[in-house]
C-alpha positions as YAML, in Angstrom:
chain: A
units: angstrom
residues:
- id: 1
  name: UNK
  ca: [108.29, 127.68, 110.63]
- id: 2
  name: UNK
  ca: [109.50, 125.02, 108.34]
- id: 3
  name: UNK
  ca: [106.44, 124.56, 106.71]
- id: 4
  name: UNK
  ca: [106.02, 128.50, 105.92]
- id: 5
  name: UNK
  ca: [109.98, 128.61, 104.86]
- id: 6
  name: UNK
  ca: [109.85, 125.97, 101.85]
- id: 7
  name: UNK
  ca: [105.83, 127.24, 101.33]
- id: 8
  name: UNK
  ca: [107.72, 130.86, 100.70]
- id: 9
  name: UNK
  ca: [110.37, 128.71, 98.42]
- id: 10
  name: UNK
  ca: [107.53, 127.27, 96.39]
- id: 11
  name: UNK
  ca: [105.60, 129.97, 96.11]
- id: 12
  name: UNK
  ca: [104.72, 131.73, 92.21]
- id: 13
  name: UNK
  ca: [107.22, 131.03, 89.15]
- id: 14
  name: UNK
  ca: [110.39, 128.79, 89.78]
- id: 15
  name: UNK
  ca: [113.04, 131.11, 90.61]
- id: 16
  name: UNK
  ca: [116.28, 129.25, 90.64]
- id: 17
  name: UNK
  ca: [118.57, 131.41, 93.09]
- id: 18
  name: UNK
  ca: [115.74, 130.95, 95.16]
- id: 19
  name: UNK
  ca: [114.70, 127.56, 95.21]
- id: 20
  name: UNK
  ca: [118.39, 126.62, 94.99]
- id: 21
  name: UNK
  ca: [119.41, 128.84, 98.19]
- id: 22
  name: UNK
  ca: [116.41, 127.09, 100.18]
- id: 23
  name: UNK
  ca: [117.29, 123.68, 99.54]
- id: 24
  name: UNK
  ca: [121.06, 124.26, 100.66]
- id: 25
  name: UNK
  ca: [119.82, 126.38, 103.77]
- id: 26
  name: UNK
  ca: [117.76, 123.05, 104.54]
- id: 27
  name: UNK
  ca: [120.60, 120.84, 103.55]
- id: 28
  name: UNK
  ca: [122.23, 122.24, 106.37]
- id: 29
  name: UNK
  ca: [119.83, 122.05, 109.11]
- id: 30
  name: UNK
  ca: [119.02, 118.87, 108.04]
- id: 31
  name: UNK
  ca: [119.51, 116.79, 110.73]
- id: 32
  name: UNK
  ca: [116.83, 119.00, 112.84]
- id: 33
  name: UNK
  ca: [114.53, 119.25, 110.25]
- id: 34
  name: UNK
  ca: [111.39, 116.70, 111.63]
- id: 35
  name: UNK
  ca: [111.48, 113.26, 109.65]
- id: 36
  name: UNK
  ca: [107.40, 113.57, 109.39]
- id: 37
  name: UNK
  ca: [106.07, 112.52, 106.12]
- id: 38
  name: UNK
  ca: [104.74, 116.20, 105.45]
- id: 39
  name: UNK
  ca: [108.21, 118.09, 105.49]
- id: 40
  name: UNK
  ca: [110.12, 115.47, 103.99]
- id: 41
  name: UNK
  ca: [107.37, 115.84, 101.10]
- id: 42
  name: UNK
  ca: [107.50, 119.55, 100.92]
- id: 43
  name: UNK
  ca: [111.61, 119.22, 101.06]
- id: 44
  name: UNK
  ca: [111.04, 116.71, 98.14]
- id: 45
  name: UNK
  ca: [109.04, 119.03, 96.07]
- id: 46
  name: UNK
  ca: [111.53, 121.72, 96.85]
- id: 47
  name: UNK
  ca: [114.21, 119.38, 95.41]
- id: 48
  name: UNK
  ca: [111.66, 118.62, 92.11]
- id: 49
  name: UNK
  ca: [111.53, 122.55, 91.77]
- id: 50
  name: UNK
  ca: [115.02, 123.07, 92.22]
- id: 51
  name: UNK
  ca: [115.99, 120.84, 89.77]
- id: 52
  name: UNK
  ca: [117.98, 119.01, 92.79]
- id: 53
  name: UNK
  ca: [117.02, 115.41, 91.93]
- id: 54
  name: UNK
  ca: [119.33, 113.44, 94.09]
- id: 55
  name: UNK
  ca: [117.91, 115.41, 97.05]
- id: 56
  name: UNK
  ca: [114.50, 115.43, 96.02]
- id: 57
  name: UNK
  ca: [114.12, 111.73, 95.63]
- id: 58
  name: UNK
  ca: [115.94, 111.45, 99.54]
- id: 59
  name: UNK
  ca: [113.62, 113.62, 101.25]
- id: 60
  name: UNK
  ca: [110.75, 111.53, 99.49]
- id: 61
  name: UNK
  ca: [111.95, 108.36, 99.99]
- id: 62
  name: UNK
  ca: [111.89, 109.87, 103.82]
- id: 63
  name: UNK
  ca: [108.47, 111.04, 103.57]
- id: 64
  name: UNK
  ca: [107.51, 107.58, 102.53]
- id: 65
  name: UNK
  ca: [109.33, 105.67, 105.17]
- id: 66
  name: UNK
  ca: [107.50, 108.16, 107.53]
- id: 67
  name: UNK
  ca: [104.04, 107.70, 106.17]
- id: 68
  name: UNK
  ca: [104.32, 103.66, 106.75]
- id: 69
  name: UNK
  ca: [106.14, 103.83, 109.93]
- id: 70
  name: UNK
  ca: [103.34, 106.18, 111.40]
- id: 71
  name: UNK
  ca: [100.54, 103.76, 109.75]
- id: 72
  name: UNK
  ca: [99.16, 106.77, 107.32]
- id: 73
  name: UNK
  ca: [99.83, 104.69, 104.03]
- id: 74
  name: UNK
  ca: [96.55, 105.90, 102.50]
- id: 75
  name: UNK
  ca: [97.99, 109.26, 102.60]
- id: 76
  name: UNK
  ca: [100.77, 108.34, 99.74]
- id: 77
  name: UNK
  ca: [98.36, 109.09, 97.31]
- id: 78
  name: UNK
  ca: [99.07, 108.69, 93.32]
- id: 79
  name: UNK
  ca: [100.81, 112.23, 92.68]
- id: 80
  name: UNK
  ca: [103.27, 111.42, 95.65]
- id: 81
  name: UNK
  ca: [104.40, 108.30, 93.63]
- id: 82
  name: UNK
  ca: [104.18, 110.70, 90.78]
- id: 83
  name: UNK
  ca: [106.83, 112.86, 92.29]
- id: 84
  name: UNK
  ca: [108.88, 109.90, 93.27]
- id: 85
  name: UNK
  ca: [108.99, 108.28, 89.97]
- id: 86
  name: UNK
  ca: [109.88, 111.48, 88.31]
- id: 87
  name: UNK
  ca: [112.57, 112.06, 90.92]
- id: 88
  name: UNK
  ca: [113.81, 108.95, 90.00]
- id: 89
  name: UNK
  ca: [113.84, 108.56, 86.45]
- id: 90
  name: UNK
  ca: [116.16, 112.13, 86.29]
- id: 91
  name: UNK
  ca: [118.93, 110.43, 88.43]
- id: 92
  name: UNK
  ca: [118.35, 107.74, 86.20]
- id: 93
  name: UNK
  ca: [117.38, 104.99, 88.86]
- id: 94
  name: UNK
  ca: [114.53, 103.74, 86.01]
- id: 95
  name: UNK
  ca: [113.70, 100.26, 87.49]
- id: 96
  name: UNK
  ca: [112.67, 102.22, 90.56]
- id: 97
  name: UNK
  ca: [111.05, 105.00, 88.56]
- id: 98
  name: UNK
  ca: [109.30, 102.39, 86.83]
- id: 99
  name: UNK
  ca: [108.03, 101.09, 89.93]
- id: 100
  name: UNK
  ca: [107.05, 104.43, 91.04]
- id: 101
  name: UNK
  ca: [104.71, 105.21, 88.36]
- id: 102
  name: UNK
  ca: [103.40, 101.91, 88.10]
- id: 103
  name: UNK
  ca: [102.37, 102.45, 92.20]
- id: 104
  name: UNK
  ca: [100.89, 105.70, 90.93]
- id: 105
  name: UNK
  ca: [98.58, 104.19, 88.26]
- id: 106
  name: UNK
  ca: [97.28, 101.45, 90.52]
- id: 107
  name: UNK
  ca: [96.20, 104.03, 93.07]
- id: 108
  name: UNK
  ca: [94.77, 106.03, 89.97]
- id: 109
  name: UNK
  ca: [94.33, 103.74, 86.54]
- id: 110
  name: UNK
  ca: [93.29, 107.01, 84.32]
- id: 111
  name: UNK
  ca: [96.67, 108.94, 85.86]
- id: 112
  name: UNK
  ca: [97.31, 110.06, 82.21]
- id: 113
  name: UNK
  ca: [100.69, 112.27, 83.24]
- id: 114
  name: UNK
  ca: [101.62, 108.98, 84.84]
- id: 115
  name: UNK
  ca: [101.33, 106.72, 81.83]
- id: 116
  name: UNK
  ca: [102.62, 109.30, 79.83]
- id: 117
  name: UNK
  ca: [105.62, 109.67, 81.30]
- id: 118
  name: UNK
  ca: [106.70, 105.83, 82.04]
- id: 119
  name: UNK
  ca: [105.66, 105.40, 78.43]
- id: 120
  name: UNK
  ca: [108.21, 108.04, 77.33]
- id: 121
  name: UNK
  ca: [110.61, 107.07, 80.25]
- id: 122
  name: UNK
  ca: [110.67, 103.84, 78.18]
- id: 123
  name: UNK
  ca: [110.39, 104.82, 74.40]
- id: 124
  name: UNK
  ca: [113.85, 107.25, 74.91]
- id: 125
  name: UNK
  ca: [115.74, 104.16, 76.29]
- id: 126
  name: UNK
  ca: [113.78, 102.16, 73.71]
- id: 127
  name: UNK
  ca: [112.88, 99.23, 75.93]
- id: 128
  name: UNK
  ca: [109.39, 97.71, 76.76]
- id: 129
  name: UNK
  ca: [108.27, 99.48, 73.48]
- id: 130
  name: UNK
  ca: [105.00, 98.01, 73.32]
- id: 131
  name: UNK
  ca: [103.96, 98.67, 77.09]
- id: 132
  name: UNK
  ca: [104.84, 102.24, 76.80]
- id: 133
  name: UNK
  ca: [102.44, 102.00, 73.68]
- id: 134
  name: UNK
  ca: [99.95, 100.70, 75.55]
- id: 135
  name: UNK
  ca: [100.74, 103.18, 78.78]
- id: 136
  name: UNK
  ca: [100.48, 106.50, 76.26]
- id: 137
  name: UNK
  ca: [97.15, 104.97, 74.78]
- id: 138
  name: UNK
  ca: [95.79, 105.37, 78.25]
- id: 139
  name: UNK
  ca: [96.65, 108.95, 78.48]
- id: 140
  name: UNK
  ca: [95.83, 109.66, 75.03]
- id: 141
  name: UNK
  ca: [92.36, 108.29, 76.03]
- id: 142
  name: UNK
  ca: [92.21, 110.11, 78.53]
- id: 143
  name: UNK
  ca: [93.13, 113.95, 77.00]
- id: 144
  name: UNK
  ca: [93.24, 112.80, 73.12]
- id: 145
  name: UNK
  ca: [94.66, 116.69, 72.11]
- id: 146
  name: UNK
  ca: [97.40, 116.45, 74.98]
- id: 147
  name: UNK
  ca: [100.64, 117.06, 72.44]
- id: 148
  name: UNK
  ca: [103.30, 115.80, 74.89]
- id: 149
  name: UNK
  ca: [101.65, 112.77, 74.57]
- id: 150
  name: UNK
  ca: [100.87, 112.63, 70.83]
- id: 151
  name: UNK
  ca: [104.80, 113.40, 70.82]
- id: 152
  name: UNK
  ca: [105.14, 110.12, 73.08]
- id: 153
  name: UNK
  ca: [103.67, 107.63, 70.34]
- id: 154
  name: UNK
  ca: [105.13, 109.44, 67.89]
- id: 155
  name: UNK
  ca: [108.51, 108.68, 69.75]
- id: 156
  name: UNK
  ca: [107.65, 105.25, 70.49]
- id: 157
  name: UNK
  ca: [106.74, 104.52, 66.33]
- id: 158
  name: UNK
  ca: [109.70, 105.99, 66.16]
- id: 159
  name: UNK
  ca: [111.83, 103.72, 68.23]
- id: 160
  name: UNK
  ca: [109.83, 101.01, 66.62]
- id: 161
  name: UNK
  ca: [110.60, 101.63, 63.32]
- id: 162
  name: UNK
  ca: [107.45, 102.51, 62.05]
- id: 163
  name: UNK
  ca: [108.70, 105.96, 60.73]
- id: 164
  name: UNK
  ca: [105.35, 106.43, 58.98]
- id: 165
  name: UNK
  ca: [103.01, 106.45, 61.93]
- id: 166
  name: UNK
  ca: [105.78, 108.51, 63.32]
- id: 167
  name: UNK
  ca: [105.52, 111.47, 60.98]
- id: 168
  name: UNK
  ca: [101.81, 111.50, 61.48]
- id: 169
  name: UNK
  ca: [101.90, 111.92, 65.35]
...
């Protein structure tokens, strides 16, 4: 039942009053809700959609603990990491995000969301400049027209203070 309820919450566009009346409906039955790696996933992903990042990067955290406490590590595959960083990075926890993401691309090395986004995680807060560069080079290798991550190294020049290269991107 739990499993078809957040499904139904997930399901087609993102509808806010939706998404957002799910997650507190779960909120509250939370302590029955089954501490299995697959609803605390789904619950995470509801979170992601709902744009409730504190309780999206909980109920993975929970999915992971789950996953390694039942011995099903190779199930944590690179777009689980993926979600985790991303969870992290909007509550602002960015060493862990960072971590995250970097998990991600070592179970995935072309993951070119994944090296997008720590590379632009990075270039706003302008630190580790020339790792993000190296990160967004990845992904730009990987879809060369993507224009979120042409905007990336544009961003990153930026930070640099290499306007020129900047206004190209």
């Amino acid at each position: 039942v739990l499993n078809e309820y957040i499904g139904f919450a997930l399901r087609g566009e993102p509808d806010s009053d939706r998404l957002n009346g799910a997650s507190e409906v779960l909120a509250l039955i939370e302590d029955i809700i089954p501490v299995d790696a697959g609803a605390q996933t789904l619950l995470g992903l509801l979170g992601l959609r709902a744009e409730r990042y504190d309780f999206a990067l909980t109920h993975l955290v929970k999915a992971e603990e789950a996953a390694i406490e039942a011995g099903d590590e190779e199930t944590l595959e690179a777009r689980f990491y993926f979600w985790l960083g991303s969870a992290a990075e909007r509550v602002k926890e960015y060493d862990q995000a960072e971590e995250y993401f970097i998990v991600a691309i070592s179970k995935q090395p072309d993951f070119a969301e994944a090296h997008n986004y720590l590379a632009y995680m990075n270039a706003e807060r302008g630190v580790k400049l020339e790792e993000a560069y190296d990160h967004v080079g990845v992904a730009l290798a990987v879809e060369p027209e993507n224009g979120a991550f042409i905007d990336t190294r544009g961003w990153i020049y930026y930070m640099q203070g290499k306007y020129e290269e900047a206004l190209l991107d």
